[in-house]
C-alpha positions as CSV (number, residue, x, y, z in Angstrom):
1,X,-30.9,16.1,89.5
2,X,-32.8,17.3,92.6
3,X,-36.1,18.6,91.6
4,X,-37.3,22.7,92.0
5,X,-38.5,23.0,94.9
6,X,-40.7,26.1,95.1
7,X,-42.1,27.8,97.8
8,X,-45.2,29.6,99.1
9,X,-46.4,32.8,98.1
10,X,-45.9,34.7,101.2
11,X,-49.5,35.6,102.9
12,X,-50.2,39.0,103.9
13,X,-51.0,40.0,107.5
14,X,-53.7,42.1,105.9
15,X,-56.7,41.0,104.7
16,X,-58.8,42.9,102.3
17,X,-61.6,44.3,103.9
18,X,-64.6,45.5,102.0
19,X,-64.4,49.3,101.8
20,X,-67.3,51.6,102.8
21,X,-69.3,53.3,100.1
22,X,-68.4,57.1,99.2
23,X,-71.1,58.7,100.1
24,X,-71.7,61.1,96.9
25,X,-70.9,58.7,94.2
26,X,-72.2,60.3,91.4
27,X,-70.3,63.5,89.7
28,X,-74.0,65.0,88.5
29,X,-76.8,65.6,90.4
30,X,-80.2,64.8,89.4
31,X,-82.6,67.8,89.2
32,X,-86.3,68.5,87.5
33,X,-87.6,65.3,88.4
34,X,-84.9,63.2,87.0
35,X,-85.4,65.2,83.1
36,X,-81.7,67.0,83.6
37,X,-78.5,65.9,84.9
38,X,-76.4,69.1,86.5
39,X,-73.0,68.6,86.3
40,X,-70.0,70.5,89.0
41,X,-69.2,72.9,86.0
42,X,-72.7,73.9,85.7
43,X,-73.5,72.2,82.3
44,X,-76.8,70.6,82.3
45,X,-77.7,67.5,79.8
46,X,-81.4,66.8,79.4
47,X,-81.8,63.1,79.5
48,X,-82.8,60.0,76.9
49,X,-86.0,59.5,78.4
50,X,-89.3,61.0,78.3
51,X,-89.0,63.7,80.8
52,X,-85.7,64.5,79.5
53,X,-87.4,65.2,75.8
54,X,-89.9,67.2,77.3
55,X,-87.6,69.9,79.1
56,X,-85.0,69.3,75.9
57,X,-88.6,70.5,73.9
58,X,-89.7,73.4,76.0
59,X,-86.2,74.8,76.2
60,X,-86.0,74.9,72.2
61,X,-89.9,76.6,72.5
62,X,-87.8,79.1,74.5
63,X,-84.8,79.4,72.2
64,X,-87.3,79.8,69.0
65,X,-89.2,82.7,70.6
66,X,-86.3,84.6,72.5
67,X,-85.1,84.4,68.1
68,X,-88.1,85.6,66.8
69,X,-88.3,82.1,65.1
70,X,-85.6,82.5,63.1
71,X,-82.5,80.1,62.2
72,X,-79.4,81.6,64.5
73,X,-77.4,80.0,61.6
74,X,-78.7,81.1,57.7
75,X,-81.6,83.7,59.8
76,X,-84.6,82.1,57.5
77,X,-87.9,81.4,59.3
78,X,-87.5,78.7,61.4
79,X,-90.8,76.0,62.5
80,X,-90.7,74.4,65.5
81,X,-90.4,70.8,63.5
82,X,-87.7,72.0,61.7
83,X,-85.8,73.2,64.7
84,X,-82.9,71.8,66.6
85,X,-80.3,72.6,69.2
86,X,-77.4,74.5,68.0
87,X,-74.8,74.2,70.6
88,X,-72.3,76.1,71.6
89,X,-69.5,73.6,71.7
90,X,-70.3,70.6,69.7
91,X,-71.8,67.1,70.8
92,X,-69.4,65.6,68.4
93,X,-68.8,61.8,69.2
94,X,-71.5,61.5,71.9
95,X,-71.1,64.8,73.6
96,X,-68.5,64.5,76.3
97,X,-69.1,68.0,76.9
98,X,-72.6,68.7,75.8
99,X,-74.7,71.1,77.3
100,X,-77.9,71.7,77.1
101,X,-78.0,75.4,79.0
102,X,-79.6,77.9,77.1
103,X,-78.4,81.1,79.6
104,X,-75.5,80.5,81.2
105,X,-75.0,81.3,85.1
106,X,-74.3,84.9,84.1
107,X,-77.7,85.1,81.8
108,X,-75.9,85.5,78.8
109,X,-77.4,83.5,76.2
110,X,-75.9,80.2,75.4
111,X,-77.0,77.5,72.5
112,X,-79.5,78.6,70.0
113,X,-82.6,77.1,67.8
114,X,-81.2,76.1,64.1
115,X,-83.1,74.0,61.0
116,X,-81.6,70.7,61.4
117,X,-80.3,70.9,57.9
118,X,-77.8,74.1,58.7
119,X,-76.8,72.1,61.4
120,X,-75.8,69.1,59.7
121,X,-73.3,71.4,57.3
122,X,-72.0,73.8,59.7
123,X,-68.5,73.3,60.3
């Protein structure tokens, strides 16, 4: 029995070349000092760091006085502790599509200020 004889892989006459960098790499842009990230479709997230709590916390300031600090859910008397984001569309399992906006690019009014409780059980 003659033995298998097996031959080379076959080189390429290409080699791989390292390819430049895109240059916009990222699909947000960074703005009020690094607090928000903008995204294309105008959505803006405020970010897990301490900036990002601080502009999450004066937009909700905003939210609780353009509603006369009331819940936008059950309309009871709402405290800034108390108080959360109510968005729009849901956050759900990590947010793919949260957005932190509260007027949209028309100045409608977007998101609202709700007691964390009413939040919890809306459905």
């Amino acid at each position: 029995m003659t033995p298998f004889r097996r031959r080379p892989i076959a080189r390429s006459a290409y080699r791989w070349l390292p390819r430049p960098k895109p240059v916009n790499v990222l699909r947000y842009e960074i703005i009020l000092d690094g607090a928000v990230r903008k995204y294309p479709d105008g959505r803006e997230v405020c970010q897990d760091s301490l900036l990002g709590r601080r502009e999450y916390l004066r937009r909700l300031e905003i939210m609780l006085y353009r509603q006369n600090h009331r819940c936008c859910l059950c309309g009871e008397r709402l405290r800034r502790d108390d108080a959360t984001f109510d968005h729009q569309r849901r956050r759900g399992m990590g947010g793919a599509f949260r957005d932190d906006r509260i007027y949209d690019e028309l100045g409608r009014m977007k998101n609202g200020a709700a007691h964390w409780v009413c939040n919890l059980e809306k459905d």
